[in-house]
DSSP file (Angstrom, degrees, kcal/mol; ACC not computed):
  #  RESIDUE AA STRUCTURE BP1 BP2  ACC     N-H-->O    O-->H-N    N-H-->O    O-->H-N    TCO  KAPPA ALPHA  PHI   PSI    X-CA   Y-CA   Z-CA
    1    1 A X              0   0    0      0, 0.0     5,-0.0     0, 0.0     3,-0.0   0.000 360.0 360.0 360.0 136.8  -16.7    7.9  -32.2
    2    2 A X     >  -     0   0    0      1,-0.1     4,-1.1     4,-0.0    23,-0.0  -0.104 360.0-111.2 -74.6 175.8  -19.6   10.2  -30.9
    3    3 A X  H  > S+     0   0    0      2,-0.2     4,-2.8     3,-0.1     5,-0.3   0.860 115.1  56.6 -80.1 -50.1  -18.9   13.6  -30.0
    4    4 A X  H  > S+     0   0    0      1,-0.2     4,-0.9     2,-0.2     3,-0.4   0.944 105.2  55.9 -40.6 -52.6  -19.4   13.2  -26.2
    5    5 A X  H >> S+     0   0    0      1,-0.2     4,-3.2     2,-0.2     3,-0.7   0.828 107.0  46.8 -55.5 -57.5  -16.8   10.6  -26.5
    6    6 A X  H 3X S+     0   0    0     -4,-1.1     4,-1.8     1,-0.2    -1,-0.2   0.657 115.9  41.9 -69.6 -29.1  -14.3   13.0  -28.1
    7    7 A X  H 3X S+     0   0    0     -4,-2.8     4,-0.6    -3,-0.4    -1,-0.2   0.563 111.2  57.0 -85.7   1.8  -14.7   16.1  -25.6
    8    8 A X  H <X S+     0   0    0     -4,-0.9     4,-3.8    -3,-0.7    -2,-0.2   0.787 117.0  33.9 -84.9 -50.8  -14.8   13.5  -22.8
    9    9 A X  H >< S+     0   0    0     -4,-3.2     3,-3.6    -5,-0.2     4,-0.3   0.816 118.0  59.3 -36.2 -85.0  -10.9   12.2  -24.3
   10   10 A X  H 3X S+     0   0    0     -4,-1.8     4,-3.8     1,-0.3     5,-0.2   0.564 108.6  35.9 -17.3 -53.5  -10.3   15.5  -25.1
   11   11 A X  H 3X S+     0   0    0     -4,-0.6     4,-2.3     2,-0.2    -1,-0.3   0.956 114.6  53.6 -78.4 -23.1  -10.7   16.8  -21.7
   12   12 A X  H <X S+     0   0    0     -4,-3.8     4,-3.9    -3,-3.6     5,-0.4   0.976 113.4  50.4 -40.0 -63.2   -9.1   13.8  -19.7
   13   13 A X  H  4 S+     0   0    0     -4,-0.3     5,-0.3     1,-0.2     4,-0.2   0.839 108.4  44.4 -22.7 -71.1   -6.2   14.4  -22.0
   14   14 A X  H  < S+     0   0    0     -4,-3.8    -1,-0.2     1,-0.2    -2,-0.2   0.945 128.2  34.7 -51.0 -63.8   -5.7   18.2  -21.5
   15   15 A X  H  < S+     0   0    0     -4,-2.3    -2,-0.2    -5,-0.2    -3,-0.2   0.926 130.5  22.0 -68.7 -71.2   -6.1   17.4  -17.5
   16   16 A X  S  < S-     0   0    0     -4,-3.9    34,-0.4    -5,-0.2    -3,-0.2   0.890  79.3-141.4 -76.3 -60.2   -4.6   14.0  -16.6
   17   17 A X        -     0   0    0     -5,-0.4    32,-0.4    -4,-0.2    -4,-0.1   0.836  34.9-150.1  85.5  41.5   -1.9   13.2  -19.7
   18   18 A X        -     0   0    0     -5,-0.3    30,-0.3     1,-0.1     3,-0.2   0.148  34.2-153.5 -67.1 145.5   -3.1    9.6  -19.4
   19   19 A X  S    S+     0   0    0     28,-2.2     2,-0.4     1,-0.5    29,-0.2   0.961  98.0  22.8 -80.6 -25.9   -0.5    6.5  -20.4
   20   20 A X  E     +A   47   0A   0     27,-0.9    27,-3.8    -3,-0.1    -1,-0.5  -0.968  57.9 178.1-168.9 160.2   -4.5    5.0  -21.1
   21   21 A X  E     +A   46   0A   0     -2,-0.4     2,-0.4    25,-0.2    25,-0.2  -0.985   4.7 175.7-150.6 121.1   -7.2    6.1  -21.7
   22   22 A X  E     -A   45   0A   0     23,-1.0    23,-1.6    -2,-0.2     2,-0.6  -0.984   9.7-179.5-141.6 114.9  -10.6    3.6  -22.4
   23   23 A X  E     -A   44   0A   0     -2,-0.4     2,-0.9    21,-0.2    21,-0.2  -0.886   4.5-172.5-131.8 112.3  -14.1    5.3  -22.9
   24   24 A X  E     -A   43   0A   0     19,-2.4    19,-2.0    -2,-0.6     2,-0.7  -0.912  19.4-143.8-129.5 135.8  -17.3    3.2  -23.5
   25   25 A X  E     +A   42   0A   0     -2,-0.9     3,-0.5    17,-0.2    17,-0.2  -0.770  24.9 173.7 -92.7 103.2  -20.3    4.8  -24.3
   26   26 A X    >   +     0   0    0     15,-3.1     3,-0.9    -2,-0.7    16,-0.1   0.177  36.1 124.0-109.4  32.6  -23.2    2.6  -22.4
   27   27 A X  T 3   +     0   0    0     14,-0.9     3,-0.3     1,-0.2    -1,-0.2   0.772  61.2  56.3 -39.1 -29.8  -25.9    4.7  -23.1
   28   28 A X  T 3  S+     0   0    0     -3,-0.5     3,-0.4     1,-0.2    -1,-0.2   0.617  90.4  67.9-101.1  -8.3  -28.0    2.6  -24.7
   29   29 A X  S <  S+     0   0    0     -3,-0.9    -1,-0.2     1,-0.1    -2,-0.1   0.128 103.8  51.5 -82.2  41.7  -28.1    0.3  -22.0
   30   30 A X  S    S+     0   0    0     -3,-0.3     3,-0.3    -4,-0.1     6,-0.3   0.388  73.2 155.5-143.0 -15.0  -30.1    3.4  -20.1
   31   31 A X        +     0   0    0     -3,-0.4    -3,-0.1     1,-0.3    -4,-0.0  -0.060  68.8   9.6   1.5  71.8  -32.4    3.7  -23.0
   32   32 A X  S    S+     0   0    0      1,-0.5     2,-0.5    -2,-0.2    -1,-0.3   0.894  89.5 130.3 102.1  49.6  -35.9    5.5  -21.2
   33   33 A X  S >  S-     0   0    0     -3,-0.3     3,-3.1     1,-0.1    -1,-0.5  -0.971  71.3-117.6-113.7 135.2  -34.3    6.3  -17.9
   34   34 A X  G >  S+     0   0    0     -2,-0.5     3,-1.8     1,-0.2     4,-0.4   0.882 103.5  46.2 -46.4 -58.4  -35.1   10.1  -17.0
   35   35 A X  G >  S+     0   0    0      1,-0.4     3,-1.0     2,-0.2    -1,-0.2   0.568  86.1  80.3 -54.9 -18.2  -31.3   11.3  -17.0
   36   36 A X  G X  S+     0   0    0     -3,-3.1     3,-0.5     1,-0.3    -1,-0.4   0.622  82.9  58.1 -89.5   7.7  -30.5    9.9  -19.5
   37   37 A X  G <  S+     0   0    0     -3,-1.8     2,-0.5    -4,-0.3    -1,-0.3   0.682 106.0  60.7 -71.0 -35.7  -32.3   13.2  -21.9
   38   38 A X  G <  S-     0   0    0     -3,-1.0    -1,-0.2    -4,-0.4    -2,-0.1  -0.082 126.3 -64.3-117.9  47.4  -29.6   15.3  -19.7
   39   39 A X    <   -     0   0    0     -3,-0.5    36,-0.3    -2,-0.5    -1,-0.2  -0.044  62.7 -50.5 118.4 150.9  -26.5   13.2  -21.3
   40   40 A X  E     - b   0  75A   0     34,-1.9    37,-0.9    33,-0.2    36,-0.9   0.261  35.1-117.6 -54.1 173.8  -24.8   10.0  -21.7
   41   41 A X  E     + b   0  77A   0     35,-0.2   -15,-3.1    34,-0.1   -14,-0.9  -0.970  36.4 177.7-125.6 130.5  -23.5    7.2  -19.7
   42   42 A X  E     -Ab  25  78A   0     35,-4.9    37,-1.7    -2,-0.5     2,-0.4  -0.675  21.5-157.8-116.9 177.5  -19.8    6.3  -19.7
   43   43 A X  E     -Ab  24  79A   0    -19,-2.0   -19,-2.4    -2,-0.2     2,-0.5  -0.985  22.7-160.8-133.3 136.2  -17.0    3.9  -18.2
   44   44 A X  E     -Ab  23  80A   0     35,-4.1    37,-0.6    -2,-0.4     2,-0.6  -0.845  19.0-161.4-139.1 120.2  -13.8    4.9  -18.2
   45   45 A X  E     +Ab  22  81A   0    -23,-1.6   -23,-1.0    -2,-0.5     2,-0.4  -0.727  27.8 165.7 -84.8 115.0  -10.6    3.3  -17.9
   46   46 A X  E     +Ab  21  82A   0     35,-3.7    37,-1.6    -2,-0.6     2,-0.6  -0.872  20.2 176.9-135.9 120.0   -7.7    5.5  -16.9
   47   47 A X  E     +Ab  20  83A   0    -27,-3.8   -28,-2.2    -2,-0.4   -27,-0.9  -0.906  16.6 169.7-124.4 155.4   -4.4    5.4  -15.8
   48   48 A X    >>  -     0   0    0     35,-1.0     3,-2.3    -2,-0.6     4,-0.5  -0.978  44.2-118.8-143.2 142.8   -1.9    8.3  -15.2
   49   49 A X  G >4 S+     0   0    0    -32,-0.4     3,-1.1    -2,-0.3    -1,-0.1   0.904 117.1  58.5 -34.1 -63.5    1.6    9.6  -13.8
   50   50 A X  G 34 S+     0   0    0    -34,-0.4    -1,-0.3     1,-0.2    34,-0.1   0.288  86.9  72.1 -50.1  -5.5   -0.4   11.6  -11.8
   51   51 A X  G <4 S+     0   0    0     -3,-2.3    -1,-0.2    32,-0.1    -2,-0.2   0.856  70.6 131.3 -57.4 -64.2   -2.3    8.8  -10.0
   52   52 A X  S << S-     0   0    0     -3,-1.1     3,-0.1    -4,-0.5    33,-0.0   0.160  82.4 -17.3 -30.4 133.7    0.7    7.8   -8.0
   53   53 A X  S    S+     0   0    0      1,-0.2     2,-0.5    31,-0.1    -1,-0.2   0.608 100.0 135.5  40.5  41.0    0.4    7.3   -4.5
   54   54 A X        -     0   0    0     -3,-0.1    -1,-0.2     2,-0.0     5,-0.1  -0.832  59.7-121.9-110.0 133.8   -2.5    9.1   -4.9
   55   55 A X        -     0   0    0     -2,-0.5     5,-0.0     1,-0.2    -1,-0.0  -0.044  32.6-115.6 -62.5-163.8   -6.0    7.3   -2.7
   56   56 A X  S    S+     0   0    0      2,-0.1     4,-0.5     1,-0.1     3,-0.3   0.472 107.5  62.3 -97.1  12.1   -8.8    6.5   -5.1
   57   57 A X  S >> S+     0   0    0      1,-0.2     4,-1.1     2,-0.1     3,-0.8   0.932 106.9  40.4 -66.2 -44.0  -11.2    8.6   -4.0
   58   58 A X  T 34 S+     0   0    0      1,-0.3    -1,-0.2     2,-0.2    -2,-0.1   0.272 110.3  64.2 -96.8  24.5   -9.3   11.7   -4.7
   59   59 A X  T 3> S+     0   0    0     -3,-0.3     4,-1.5     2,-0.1    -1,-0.3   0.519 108.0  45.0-108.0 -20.9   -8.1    9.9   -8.2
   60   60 A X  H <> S+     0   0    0     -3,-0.8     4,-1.4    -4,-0.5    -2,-0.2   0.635 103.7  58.6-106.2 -31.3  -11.8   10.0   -9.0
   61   61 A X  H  < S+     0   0    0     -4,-1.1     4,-0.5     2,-0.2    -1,-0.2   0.335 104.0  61.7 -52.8 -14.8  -12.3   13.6   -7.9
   62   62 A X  H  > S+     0   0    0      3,-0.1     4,-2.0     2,-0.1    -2,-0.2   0.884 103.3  41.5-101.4 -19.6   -9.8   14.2  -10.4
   63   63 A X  H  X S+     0   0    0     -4,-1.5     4,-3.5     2,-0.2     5,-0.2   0.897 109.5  53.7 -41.1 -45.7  -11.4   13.0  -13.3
   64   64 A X  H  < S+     0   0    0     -4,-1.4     7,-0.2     1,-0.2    -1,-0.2   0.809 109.7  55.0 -79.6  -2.0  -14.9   14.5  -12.5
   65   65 A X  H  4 S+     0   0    0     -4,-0.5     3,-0.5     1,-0.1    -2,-0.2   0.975 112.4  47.2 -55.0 -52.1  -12.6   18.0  -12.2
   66   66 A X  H  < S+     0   0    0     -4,-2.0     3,-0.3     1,-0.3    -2,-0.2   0.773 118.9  34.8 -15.6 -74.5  -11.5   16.9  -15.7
   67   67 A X  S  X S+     0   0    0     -4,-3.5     4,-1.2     1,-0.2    -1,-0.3  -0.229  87.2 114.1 -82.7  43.4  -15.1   16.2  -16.9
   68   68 A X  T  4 S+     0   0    0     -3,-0.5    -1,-0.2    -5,-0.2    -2,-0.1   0.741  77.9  44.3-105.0  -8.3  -16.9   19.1  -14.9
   69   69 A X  T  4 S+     0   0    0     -3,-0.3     5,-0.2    -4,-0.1    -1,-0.2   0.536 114.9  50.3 -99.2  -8.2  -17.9   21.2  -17.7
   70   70 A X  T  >>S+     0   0    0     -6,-0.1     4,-2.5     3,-0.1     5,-1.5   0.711  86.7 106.9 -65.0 -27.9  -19.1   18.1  -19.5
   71   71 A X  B  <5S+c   75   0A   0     -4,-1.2     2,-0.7     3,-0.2     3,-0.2  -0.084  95.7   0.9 -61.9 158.5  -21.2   16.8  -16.3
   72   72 A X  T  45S+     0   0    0      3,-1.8    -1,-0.2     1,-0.2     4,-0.1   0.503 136.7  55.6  53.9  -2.5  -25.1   17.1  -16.7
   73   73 A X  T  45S+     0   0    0     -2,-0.7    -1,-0.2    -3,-0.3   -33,-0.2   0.639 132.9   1.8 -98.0 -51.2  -24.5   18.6  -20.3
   74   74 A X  T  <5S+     0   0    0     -4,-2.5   -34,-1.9    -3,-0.2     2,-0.6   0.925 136.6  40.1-101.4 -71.6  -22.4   15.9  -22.0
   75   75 A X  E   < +bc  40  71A   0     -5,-1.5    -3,-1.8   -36,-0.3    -1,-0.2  -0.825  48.4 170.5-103.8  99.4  -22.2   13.1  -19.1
   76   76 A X  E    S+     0   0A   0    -36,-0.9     2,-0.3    -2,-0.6   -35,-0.2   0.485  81.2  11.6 -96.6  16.0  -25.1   12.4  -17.1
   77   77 A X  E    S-b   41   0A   0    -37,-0.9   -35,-4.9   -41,-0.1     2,-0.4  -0.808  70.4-176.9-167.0 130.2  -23.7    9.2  -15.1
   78   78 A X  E     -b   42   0A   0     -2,-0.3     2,-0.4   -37,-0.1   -35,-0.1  -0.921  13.3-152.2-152.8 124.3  -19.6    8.4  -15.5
   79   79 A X  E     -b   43   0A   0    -37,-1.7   -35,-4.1    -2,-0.4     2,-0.2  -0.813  18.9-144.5-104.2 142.7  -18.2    5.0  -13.7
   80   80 A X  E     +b   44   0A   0     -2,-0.4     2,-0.2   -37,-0.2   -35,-0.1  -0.490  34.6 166.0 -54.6 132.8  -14.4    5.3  -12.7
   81   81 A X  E     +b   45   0A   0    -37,-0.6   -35,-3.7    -2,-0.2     2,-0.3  -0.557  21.6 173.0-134.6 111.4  -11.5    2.8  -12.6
   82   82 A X  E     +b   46   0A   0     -2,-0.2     2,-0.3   -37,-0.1   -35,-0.2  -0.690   1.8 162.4-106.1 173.1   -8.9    5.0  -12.2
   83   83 A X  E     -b   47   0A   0    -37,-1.6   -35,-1.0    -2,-0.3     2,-0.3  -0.916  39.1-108.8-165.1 163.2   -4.8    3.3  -11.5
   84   84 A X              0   0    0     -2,-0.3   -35,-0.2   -37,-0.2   -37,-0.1  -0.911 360.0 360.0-108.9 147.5   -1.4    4.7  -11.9
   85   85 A X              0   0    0     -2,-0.3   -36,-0.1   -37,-0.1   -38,-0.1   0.434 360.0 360.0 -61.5 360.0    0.5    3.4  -14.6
């Protein structure tokens, strides 16, 4: 598992408390795109307590709080599918 990958868990964890938690690194299908020098590209599948009756917009604003010292260091492009358990 890369290192992004593991401060990317890491921080979901600490933040969210996820019942799952699914992180693919597609980086390499990004391979010569300018952004991709300023960090990976993820997907992440997540669901959490904390989801509930919550819209997905703002379920997806709480991941990128999550990942917000990670953006543009660590993650330069990160797709969503967030649910409640």
């Amino acid at each position: 598992m890369s290192t992004r990958i593991e401060r990317l868990r890491a921080a979901l964890e600490t933040a969210l408390h996820p019942t799952l938690l699914e992180i693919r690194d597609d980086s390499a299908k990004h391979e010569g795109h300018a952004g991709a020098r300023e960090g990976g590209h993820f997907h992440v599948v997540i669901a959490s307590a904390g989801f509930a009756g919550v819209p997905a917009l703002e379920r997806h604003r709480m991941v990128y709080a999550a990942a917000a010292e990670l953006m543009g260091r660590d993650i330069h492009a990160l797709s969503i599918d967030a649910r409640s358990p």
